[in-house]
N, C-alpha and C positions, 0 to 999 in steps of 0.2 A: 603512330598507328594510322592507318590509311586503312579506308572501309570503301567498298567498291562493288556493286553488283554486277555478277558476272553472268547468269538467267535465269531463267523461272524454274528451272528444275534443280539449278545448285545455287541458289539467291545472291548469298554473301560469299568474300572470300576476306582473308585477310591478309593484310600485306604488311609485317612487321619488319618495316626499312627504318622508322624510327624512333619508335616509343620502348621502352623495358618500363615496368612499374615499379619504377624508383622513385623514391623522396626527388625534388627538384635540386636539393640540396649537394645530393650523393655524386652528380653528374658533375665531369671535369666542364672546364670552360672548350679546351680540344675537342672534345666528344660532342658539345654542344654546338661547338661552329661546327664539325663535321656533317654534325646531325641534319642541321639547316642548312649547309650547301648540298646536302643531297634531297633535301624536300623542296629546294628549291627548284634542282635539276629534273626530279619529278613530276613537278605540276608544271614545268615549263611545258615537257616532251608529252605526256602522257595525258594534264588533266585539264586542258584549256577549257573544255565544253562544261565543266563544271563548275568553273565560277559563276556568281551571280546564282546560282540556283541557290534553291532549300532541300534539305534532306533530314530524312527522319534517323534518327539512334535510338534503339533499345536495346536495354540492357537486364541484367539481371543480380542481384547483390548481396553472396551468399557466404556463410562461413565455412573460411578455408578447411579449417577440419573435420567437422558436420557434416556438410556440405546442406546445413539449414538455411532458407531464405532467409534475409534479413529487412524485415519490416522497419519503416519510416528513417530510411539511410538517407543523408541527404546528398544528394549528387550535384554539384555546385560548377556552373561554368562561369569561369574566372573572365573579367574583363567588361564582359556583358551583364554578371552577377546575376544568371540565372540560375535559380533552386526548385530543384524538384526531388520529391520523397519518395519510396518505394512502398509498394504496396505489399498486401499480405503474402505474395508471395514474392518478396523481391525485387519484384520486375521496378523498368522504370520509363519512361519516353520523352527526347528532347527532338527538338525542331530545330536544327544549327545550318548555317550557308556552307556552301561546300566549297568555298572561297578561300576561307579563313582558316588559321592554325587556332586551335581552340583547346585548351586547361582545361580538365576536369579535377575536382578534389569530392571525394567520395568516403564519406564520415558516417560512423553512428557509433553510439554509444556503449562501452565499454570494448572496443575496436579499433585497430590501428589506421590510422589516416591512409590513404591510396590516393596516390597523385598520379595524375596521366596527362606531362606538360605540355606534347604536340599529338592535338588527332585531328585527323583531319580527314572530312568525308568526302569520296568520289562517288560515293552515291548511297541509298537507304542503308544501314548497317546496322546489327545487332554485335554486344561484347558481354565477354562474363566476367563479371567484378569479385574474386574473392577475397575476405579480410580476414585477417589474424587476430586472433583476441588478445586482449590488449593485453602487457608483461612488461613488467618493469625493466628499463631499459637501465642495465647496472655500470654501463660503461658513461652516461651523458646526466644532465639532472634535468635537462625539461624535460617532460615527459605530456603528452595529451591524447589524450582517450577519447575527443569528441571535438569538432569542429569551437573554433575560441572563439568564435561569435556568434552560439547557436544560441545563446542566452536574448540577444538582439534581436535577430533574423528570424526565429519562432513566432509563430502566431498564438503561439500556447502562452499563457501564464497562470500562477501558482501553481507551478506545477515541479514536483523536486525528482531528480535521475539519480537515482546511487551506484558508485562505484563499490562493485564487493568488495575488489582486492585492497583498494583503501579501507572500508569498512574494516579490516583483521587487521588497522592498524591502530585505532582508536581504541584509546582505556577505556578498559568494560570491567564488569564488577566480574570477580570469581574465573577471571578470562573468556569468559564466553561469548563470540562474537554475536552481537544480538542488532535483530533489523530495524525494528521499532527504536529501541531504545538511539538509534543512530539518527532515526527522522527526528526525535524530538529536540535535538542540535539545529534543525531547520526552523525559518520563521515562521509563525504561526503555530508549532506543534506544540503540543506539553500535555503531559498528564497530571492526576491528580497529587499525586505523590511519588517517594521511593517505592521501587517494586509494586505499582499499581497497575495493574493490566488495560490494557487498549492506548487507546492516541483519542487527545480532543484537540480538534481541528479549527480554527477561526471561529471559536466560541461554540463546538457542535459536542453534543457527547458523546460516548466512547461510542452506542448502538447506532448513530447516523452516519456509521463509515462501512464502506462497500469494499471486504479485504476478498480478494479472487485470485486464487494459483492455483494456476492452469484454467483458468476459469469458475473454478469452484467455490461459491463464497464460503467461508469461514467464518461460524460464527463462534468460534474462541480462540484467542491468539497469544495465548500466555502459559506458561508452565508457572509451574509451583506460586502460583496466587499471584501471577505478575510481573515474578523475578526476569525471564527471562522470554524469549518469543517463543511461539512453539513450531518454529517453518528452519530449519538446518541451511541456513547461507553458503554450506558448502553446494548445495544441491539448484541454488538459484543463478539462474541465467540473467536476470533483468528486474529489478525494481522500479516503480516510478509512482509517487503521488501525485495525485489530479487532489488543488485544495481549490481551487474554482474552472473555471472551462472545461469541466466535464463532458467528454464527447458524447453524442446523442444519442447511442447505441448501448450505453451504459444509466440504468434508471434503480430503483428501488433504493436509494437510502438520503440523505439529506447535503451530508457535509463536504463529505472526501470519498474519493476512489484511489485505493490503494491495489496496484495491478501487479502481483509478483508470475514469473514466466520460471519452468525450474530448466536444466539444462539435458538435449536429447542424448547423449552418446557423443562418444567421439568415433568418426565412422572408416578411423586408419587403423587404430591399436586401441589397445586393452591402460586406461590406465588407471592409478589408484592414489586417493588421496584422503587424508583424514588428518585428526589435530584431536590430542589428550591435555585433559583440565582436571584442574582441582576438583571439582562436582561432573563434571562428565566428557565421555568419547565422540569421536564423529570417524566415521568411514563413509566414504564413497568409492565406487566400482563403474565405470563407463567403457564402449567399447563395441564393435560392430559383432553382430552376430551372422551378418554378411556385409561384407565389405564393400563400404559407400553406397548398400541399399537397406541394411535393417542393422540398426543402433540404440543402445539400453543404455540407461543410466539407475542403480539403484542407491539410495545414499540410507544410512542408518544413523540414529543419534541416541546414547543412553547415557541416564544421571545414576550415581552411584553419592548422593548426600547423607544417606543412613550414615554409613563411614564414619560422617564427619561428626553426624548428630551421637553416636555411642564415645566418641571421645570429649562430649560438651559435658558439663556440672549434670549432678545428677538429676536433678526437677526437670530436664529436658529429653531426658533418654527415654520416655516412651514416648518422644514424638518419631512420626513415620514422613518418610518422601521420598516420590521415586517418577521417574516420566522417560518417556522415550517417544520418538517419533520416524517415521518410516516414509519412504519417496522413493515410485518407481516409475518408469515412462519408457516406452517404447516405442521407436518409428520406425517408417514403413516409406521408404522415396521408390514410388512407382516407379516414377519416368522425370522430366523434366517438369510435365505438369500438374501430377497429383501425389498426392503422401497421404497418408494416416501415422495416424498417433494413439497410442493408450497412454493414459496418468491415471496415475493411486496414490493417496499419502494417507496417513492412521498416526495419531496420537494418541496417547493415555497419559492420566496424573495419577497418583496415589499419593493424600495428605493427611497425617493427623496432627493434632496437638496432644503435647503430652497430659495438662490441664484438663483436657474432656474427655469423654467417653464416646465423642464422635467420632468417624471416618469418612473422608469427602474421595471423592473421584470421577472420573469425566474421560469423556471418548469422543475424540475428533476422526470423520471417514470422509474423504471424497473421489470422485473415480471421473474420469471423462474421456470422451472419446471423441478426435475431431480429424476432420476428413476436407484436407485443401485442396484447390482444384484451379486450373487456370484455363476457363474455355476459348479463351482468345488473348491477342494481344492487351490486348485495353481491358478484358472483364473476367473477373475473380469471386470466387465464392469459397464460402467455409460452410459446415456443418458440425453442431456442436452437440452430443448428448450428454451432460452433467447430474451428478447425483452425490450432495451433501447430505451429513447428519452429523448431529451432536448428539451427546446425551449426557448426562449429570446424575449424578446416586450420591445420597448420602445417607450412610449408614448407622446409628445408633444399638450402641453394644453396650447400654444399662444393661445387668443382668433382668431378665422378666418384663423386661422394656424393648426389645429388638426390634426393631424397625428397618424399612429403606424407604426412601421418598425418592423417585425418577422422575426426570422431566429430561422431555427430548423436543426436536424438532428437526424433520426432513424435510431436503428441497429435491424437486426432481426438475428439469429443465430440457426443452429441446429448442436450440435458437440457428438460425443460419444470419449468416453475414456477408453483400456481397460489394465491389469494389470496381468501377468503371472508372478507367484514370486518360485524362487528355493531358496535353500539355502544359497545362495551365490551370487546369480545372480537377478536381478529384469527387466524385460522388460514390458515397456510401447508405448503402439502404441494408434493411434485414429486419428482421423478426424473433420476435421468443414464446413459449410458451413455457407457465411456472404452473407447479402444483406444492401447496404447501400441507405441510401437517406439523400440527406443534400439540403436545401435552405437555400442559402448563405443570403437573402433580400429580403423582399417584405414591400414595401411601400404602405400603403392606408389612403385615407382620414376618421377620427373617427367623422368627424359629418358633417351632410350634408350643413352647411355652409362653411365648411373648404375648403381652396383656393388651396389645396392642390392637386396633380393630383398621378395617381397610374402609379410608378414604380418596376422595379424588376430585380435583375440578374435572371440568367438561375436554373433551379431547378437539381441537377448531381443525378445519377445512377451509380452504380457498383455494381458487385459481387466478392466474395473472396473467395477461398476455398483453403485450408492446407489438408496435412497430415503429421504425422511425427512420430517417431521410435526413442526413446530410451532405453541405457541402464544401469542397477548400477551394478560394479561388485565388489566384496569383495575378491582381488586376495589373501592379507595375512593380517594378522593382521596390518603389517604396510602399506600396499599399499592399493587405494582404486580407481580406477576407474566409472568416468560416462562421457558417450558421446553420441550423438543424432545427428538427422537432421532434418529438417522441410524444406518439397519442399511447398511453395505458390503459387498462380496462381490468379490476379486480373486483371480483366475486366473492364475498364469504357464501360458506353453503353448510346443509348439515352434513352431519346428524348432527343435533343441538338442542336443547330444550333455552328458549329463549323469553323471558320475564318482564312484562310492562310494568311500569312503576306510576304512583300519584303522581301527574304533572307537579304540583305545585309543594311538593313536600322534596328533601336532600332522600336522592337516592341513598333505601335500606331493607333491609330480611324485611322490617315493619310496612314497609310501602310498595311495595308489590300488591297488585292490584290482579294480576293475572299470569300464569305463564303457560306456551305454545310448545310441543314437542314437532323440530322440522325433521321431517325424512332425509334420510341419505340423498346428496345431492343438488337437493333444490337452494334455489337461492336465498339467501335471507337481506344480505344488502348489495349494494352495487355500491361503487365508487369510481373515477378514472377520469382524466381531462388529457388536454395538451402539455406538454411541457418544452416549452422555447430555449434552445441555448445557441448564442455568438459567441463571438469573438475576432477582433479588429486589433493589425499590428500595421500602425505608422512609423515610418524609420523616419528619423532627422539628420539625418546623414546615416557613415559608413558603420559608425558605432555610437549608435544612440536611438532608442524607439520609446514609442506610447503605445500601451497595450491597453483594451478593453474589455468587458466580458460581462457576461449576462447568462443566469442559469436558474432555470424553477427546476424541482425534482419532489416526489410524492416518496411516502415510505407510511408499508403499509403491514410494518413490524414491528412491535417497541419490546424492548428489553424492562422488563420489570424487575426493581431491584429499590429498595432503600437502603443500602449499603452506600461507602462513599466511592470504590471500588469496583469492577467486577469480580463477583463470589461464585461459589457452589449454589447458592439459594435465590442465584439468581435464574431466571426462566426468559420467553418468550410470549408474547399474547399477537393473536392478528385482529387485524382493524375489525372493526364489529359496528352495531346500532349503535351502543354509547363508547365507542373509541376510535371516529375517524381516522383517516390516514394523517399523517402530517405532511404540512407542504413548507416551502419553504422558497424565497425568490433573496439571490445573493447577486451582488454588481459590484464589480472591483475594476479600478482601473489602479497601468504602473508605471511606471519611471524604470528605462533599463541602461544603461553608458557603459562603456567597457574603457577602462584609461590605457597606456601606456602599451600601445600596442596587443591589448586582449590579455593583459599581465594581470589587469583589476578587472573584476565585474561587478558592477554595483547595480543595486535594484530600490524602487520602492514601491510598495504595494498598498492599495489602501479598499478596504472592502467595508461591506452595510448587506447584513444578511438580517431577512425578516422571516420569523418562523410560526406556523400554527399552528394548531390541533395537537400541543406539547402533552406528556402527560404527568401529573403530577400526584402527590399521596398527602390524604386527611392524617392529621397527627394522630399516632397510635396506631395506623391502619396496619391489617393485618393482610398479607400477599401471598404466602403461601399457602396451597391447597385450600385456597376458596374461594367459595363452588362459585358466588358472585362477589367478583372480582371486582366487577364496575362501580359497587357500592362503597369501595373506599379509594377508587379514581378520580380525581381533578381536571377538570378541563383549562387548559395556560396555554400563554402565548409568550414565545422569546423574540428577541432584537440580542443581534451582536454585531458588534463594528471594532473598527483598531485600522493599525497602520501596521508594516513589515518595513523592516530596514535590511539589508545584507551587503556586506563588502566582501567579497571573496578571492582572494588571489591564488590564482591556477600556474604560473610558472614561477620559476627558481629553484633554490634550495631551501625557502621556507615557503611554504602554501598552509591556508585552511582558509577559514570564513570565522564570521563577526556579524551574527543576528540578532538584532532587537527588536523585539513586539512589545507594543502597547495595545492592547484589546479587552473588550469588555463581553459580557454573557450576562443579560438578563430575564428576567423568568415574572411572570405577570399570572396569578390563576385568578380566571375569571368564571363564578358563577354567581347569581342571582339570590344566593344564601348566604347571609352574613356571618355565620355561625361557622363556615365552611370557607372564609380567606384568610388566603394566606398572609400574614404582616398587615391585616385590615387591606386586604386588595392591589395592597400598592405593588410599584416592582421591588424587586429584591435580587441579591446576586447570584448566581447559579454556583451549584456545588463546587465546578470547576472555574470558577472566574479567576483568575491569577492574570492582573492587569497586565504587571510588569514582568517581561521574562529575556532574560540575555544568557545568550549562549557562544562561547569563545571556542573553539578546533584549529587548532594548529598542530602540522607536522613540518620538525624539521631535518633534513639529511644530513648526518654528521658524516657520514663517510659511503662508500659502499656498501649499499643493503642495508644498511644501519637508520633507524627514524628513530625520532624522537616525536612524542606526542604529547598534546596537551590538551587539556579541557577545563574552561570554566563556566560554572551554570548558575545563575540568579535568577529567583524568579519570587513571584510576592506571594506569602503565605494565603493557601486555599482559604474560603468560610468555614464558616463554623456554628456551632450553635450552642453558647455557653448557658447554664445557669444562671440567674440573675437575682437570687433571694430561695428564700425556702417558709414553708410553710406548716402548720398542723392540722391533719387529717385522722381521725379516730386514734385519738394517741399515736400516732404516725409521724416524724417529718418527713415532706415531701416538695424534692426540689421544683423550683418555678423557672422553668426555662423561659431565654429572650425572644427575639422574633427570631425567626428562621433565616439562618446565615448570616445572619448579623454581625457576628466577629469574625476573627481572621487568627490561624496559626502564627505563628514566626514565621519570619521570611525562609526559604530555603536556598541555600549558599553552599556547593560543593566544588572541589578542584582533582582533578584526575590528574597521573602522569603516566606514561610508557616508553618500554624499550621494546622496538622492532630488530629485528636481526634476519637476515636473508642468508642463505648457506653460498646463493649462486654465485660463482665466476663469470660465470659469462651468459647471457640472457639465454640463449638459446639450451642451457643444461636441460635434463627431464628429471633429475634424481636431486632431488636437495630438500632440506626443510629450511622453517622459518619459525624463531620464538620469538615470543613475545611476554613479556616482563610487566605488568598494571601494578600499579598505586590508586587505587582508588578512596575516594574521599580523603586525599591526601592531606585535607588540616584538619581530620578527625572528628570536624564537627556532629554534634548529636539530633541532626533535622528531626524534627518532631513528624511524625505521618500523622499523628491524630493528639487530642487531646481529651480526655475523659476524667469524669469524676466519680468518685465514689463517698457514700458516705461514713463517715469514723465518728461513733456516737453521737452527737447533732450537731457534728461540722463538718462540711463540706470538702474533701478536697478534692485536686485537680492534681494529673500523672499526665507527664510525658511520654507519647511509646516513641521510639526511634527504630528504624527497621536497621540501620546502618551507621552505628553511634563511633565508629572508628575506623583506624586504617585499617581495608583490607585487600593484602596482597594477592597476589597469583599469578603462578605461572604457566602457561601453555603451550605446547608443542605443534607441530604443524610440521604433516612431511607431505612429499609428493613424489609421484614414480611411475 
């Protein structure tokens, strides 16, 4: 491809004498010499005055079918091993001699490679780069989805990309592809348990992660108490966890940034696609509503478990369960330089137990609207307006006891983002503003018999607003610079009626000394500082780096819950007088080698995160619906460090990964009353501490479309807090529990199997499905989630619960059209 300006009123022209965008592969050797004695014949005749110069390429790098930019592509000139990334809207700019025949390879994630092996500039040129999403290729077995040494080359570390279409081929319980439960395979992730909702991250809890799709955080990510995720994978475009090098432009939570993107339309045809399971449906529907300028996607997900629960034993058939979730998005491509976007997604649970006279349920909303713009070559802006809410009910149906207890929290947000890129250099700045509202409780009677009377804590206010200033610098081929800052500024304010307490006594109802009614609006505290984040990638050669990294971040919302879990009873509190923000400052450096020609990638990662202002709970303390809250709060500090191990092989006919973590999580509460430490002060292990944890992923291809999958997980039984003796209290016994986390469950040890099946003959089909066949917990084992006691006349005993005490099969369907 020869690039050539021809004048100021028609700039570019092109002149395709000998480039086609073909693999280098695909090309005869014929074709090749031909290609070259005519590029030769050309710059002899034609382009003498262009040697020795410089000229500039821009380009643009969008998906073929969308025709959506594609952000952070990386556009790679072979030889010279220059890398440069796209920006929010695609675009991208090189500086190359007009000398020289020059390779481009042009990569991003979950996208087919584009090779362009002779270009060559006669003078300034702009190209349009489209890629194909990436589809298994049913006729070859290597297959790669991303550049095979983006793992080295990256300045990013801990940072994990998932492939969905792999994702539906890993054993999952019940068949249901689930997103989360797929991270927890990566190193450093793992939860507390079978079916436990959230991800804890290099020692952080489930509430210090920043989950955003489409931008919108989420603050509940689980269906039916944890079993499964609540975000439909059929409807997601792009996953990526940030577990340290958090970019700058992203603040409020501690641990992790987990970034899901859902997918706009397809902006040629109408197509359709969805997958039936044992517990639930999926449909999606995408499709221009004009043709390569306004393109929808809606996708729907419903559980239908009742089903299953009216054919279980009978003590089980008045339990209740039911969830669905919803995702829709619509774009708007102006022109080449600006678009809009609408997204919307809504969740709901419905749970009971057969056992109680309770009913639990919850409602997930988020909407946003973003508006891209490219006012020049070089500078890019976004506009974002975001609007989350959760809310929680749970309903009690004693008769003459009716009740509901709600607790919600909304987020409203307005942030711009904008993007000036040189050759070398990429600077991003932008701005937010957050409005928060959270009611921790409110209690009311659900029927007018009910004896119940209406309580509630206090309903909180604050505002939040950032800015911050990053930058990526490409100093040499081996050196690669990014560092940033992010100044915050958060306000709590009322309406609030706020309570001073006896300095020198444990905050109580009794020590209160005075309390202040604040007017709507005014301020009651302030909080906010700098927050610094790097990152430093040294290459050792062509495949081998040392990465570094550095990240403070504030969070200035805690999840309150003494559950081991995330629950229905659990709520939201914002920072306040006696409940700073927490901060927290993490530093990891890694080890990255790629062997055998980018066949192996192996990594090691080692991090020391120090965390403040934790919050912790007096024994007995009571959390829901009261009014002072702060009075059975703990002020603690954590420390977590470990190491990450990963082997992962990406070509052949067997691929997966091979993760091991060794990491620790502890938990320090410090106050000045003795009567109020925890374990006499010392550290102690956090609820989540599970030193050791390995995780095995293997897929192998037995034939055409056909995978085999595998999974094995170990990991070291969570804390716990056993009993340790018992005692007599007014003719009473009364167990004497140990120090807090003191023991440990059994370890937990599972092994998965599956069969993938692909319908397609030839890659290029549109009509085909695909099943898939799990064994889950295939040696049956009875992993303990919790242990508990009860007692049986004055002895003590101790029960196993198991969420998942045997094999459970499933199978799922999956068509597309």
């Amino acid at each position: 491809m020869l690039f050539r300006r021809k004048s100021k009123t028609n700039r570019f022209i092109y002149s395709y004498l000998l480039l086609d965008c073909l693999p280098i592969n695909s090309i005869s050797p014929l074709a090749m010499n031909l290609r070259l004695h005519l590029l030769f014949i050309f710059l002899l005749l034609g382009g003498p005055l262009a040697w020795g110069q410089r000229f500039t390429l821009e380009g643009r790098v969008f998906d073929a079918t969308t025709q959506v930019p594609i952000q952070n592509a990386s556009v790679l000139v072979r030889v010279i091993e220059v890398t440069v990334k796209t920006d929010s809207l695609g675009r991208f700019k090189l500086t190359l001699g007009g000398k020289a025949m020059h390779a481009l390879v042009i990569t991003a994630e979950g996208y087919r490679t584009a090779y362009y092996p002779n270009v060559v500039l006669m003078g300034d040129g702009n190209m349009e780069v489209p890629l194909k999403t990436f589809a298994q290729d049913l006729d070859e077995v290597t297959v790669r989805e991303r550049k095979a040494d983006q793992n080295v080359r990256d300045v990013r570390m801990g940072t994990v990309q998932l492939n969905i279409q792999k994702l539906k081929r890993i054993p999952v319980v019940l068949g249901e592809p689930d997103i989360l439960k797929a991270l927890t395979l990566q190193p450093g992730v793992s939860t507390v348990g079978e079916g436990a909702g959230g991800l804890n991250v290099r020692g952080g809890r489930t509430d210090q992660n920043l989950v955003l799709l489409d931008g919108a955080p989420l603050f509940n990510t689980s269906h039916l108490l944890g079993f499964f995720a609540n975000v439909n994978p059929d409807v997601v475009q792009s996953v990526t966890l940030y577990k340290g090098g958090i970019p700058a432009m992203y603040g409020g939570r501690l641990s992790a940034l987990l970034n899901m993107t859902t997918k706009t339309g397809d902006a040629e045809q109408m197509r359709i696609s969805g997958g039936v399971g044992p517990i639930s449906s999926r449909l999606m529907i995408e499709g221009p509503l004009l043709k390569n300028k306004i393109t929808y996607a809606l996708g729907a997900r419903v559980a239908y478990p009742n089903w299953i629960i009216r054919r279980l034993p009978e003590r089980y058939r008045g339990s209740e369960a039911f969830f669905y979730d919803l995702n829709g998005r619509v774009q708007y491509r102006i022109n080449d330089r600006h678009s809009v976007s609408l997204s919307s997604y809504r969740s709901l649970d419905n749970f009971k137990f057969s056992v109680e006279d309770t009913a639990y349920n919850w409602v997930s909303q988020t909407a946003g609207f973003q508006w891209n713009s490219l006012l020049s070559k070089r500078l890019s802006f976004s506009i974002n307006g975001i609007y989350s809410n959760f809310k929680s009910d749970i309903n009690g149906q004693q008769r003459a006891n009716e009740f509901q207890v709600s607790s919600a929290i909304a987020h409203r947000e307005l942030r711009t983002d904008w993007l000036y890129s040189l050759e070398k250099v990429r600077l991003e700045a932008g701005a937010n503003y957050i409005w928060h509202e959270v009611q921790p409780g409110l209690q009311t009677p659900s029927s007018d018999s009910s004896n119940i009377i209406v309580r509630s804590a206090q309903t909180e206010f604050a505002l939040e607003w950032a800015a911050y200033l990053q930058s990526e610098w490409t100093v040499s081929n081996a050196l690669t610079l990014q560092a940033g800052v992010r100044y915050v500024n958060y306000q709590n304010v009322g309406a609030r009626n706020v309570a001073t307490y006896e300095p020198d006594l444990p905050r109580s109802i009794e020590s209160i000394i005075s309390t202040q009614d604040i007017p709507m609006g005014q301020v009651i505290d302030r909080y906010g500082g700098w927050e610094p984040r790097a990152s430093l990638r040294l290459a050792l050669g062509r495949q081998s780096s040392v990465k570094l990294s550095y990240n403070r971040t504030r969070q200035f919302l805690h999840l309150i819950s003494n559950t081991t879990a995330i629950s229905p009873v659990d709520f939201w509190k914002l920072s306040d007088s006696y409940t700073p923000p927490q901060l927290a400052d993490q530093i990891a450096i890694g080890f990255f080698k790629n062997l055998k020609e980018n066949a192996f990638e192996t990594s090691v990662e080692v991090f020391y995160k120090d965390i403040k202002n934790l919050v912790e709970y007096k024994d007995g303390a009571t959390l829901l619906l009261n009014p002072r809250i702060e009075t059975d709060l703990l002020p603690a500090k954590g420390v977590a460090y470990g190491a990450e191990f990963s082997v992962q092989k990406t070509q052949g006919k067997l691929t997966g990964q091979v993760a091991y973590t060794y990491s620790r999580s502890l938990v320090q509460v410090q106050t000045p009353f003795a009567g109020e430490r925890i374990n006499n002060g010392e550290w102690y292990a956090a609820t989540f501490d599970r030193p050791h944890n390995l995780a095995i992923s293997l897929q192998q291809l037995l034939s055409t479309g056909v995978f085999l999958g595998f999974n094995f997980v170990y990991t070291t039984g969570r804390p716990a807090t056993f009993p340790d003796g018992q005692y007599r209290l007014f003719n009473s016994v009364v167990p004497n529990f140990s120090r807090r986390n003191d023991d440990r469950i059994p370890d937990y040890i599972r092994a998965d199997l599956s069969l993938s099946i692909d319908t397609r003959k030839v890659r290029t089909q549109k009509k085909y499905s695909v099943w898939n066949i799990s064994l889950y917990n295939l040696l049956g084992r009875p992993n303990p989630y919790s242990i508990y006691f009860t007692r049986f006349n004055t002895v003590m005993r101790g029960y196993r619960l198991s969420v998942f005490a045997r094999i459970i099969p499933s199978v799922t369907y999956n068509f597309y059209f």
